[in-house]
C-alpha positions as CSV (number, residue, x, y, z in Angstrom):
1,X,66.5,65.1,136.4
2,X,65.0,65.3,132.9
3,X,64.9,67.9,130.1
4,X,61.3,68.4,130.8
5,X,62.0,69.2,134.4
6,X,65.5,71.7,133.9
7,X,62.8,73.5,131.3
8,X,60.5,73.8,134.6
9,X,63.2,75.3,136.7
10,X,63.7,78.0,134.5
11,X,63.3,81.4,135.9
12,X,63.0,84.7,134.4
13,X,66.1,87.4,134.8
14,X,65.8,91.1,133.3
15,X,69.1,92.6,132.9
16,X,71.1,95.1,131.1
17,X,74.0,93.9,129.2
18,X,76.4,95.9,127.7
19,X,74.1,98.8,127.4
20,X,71.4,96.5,126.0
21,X,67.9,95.5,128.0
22,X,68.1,91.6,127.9
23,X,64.9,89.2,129.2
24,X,65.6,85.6,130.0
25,X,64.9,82.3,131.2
26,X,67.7,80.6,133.4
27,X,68.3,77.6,135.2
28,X,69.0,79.4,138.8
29,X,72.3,77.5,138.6
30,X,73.5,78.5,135.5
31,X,76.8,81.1,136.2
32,X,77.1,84.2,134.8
33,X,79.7,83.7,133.1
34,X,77.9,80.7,131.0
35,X,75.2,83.0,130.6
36,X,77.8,85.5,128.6
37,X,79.6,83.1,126.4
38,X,77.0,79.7,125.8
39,X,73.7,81.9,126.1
40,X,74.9,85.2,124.3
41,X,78.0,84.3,122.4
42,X,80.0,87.2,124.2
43,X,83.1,85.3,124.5
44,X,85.6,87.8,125.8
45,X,85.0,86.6,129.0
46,X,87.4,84.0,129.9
47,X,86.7,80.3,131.2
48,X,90.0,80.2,133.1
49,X,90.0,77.9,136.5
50,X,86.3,78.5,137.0
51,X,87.0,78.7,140.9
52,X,87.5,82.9,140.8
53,X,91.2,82.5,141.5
54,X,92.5,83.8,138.3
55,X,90.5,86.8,137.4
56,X,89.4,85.4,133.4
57,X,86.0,86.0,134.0
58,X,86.3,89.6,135.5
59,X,83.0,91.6,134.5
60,X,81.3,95.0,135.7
61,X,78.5,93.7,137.4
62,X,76.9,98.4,138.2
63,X,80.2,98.9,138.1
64,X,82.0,96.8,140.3
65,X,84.4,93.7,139.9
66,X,83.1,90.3,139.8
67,X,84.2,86.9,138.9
68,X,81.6,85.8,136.4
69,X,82.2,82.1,137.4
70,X,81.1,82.5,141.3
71,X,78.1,84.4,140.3
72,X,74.9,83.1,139.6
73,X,73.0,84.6,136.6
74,X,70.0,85.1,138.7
75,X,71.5,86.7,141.2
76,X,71.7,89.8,138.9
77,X,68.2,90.4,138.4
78,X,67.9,94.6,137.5
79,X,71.5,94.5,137.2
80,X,73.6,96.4,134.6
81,X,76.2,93.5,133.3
82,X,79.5,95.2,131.4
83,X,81.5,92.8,129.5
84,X,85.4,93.5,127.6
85,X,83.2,93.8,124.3
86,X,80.7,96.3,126.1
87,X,84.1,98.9,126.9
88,X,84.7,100.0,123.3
89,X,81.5,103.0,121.7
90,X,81.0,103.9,118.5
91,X,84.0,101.9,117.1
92,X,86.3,103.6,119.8
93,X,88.2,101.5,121.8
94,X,88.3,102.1,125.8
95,X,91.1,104.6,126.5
96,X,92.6,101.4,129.0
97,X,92.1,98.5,125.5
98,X,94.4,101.7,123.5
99,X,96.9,101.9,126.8
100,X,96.9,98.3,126.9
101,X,98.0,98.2,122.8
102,X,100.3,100.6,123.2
103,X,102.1,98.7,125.9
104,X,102.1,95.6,124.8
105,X,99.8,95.0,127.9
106,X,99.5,91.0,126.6
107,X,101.3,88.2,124.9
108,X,98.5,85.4,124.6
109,X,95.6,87.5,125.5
110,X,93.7,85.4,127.3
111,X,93.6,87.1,130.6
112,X,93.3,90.4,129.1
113,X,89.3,91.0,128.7
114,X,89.3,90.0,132.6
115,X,92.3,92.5,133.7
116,X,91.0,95.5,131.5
117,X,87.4,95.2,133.4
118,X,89.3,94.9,136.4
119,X,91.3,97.7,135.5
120,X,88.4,99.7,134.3
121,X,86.7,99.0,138.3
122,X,90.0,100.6,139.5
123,X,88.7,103.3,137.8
124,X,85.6,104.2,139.3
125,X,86.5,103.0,142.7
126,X,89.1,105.8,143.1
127,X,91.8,103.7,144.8
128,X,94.8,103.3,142.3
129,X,96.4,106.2,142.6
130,X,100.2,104.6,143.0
131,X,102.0,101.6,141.0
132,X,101.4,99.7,144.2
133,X,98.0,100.2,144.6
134,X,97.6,99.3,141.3
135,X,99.7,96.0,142.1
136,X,97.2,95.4,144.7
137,X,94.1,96.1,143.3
138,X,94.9,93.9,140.3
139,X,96.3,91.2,142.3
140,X,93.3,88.9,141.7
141,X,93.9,89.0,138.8
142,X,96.7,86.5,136.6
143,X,98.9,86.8,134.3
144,X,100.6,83.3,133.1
145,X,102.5,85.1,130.7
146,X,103.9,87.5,133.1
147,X,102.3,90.7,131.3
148,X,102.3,92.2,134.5
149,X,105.0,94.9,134.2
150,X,102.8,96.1,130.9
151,X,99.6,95.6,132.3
152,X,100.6,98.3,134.9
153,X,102.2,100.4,132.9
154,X,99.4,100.8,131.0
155,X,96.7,101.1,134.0
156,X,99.3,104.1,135.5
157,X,98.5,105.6,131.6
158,X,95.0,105.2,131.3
159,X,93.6,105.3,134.7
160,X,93.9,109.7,135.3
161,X,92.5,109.9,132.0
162,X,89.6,107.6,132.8
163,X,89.2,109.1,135.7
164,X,89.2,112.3,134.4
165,X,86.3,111.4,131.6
166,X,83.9,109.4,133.8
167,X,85.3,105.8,131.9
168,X,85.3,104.0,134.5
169,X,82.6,101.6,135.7
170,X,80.4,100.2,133.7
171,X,77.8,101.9,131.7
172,X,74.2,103.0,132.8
């Protein structure tokens, strides 16, 4: 296939990202996740094993979980797109990024955007209301490092007072 015909494939995609109207031309196989960090330089989204086994790449596609490497850009025409740098407003960090500090929640990082969003989901689906279901619901996502007695602890923190102040989910 030549340049001239990828250019032809392009289609158009309208969505909101990180609280910001975006409007595109993608290649309909171009991943979401590509989209994020090659189109828009929004890096914190992690290129882990690019098969949605280890959770990296966790965004807020209207507030739920999804692995940015199994979804196709396209596929979230209208959508509202929530990313680890779209968390933090008016230079105040997510109440889960400040539990996650104060915890000690990582060691090299690199899973971290992809288990905060996942954390952050946890959130607005209402379902984490125990250390084990907590466990569970952040079981897709990994921790080489093994962060994970941190990374819980500071969920069981943050997660009443997320709940509490409508943090969770992704923005409108």
């Amino acid at each position: 296939m030549s340049d001239s015909d990828c250019t032809t494939a392009s289609q158009p995609l309208e969505l909101t990202i990180n609280g910001k109207r975006q409007t595109l031309q993608v290649q309909p196989w171009l991943t979401l996740l590509d989209l994020l960090r090659e189109r828009l330089d929004l890096t914190g989204s992690k290129k882990g094993c690019d098969h949605g086994q280890c959770g990296a790449c966790t965004v807020l596609r209207n507030g739920q979980r999804v692995n940015a490497c199994l979804t196709l850009a396209i596929m979230c025409q209208g959508d509202s797109i929530t990313t680890i740098e779209g968390l933090a407003e008016d230079g105040r960090l997510h109440p889960l990024q400040e539990a996650f500090i104060r915890h000690d929640a990582f060691q090299c990082g690199y899973c971290t955007p992809g288990q905060i969003c996942s954390a952050v989901a946890l959130a607005s689906e209402g379902k984490a209301l125990s250390r084990a279901e907590i466990q569970e619901g952040m079981s897709g996502n990994l921790c080489r490092c093994g962060a994970y007695g941190n990374i819980v602890a500071a969920v069981e923190e943050a997660l009443p007072q997320m709940i509490a102040s409508d943090q969770g989910g992704a923005r409108p």
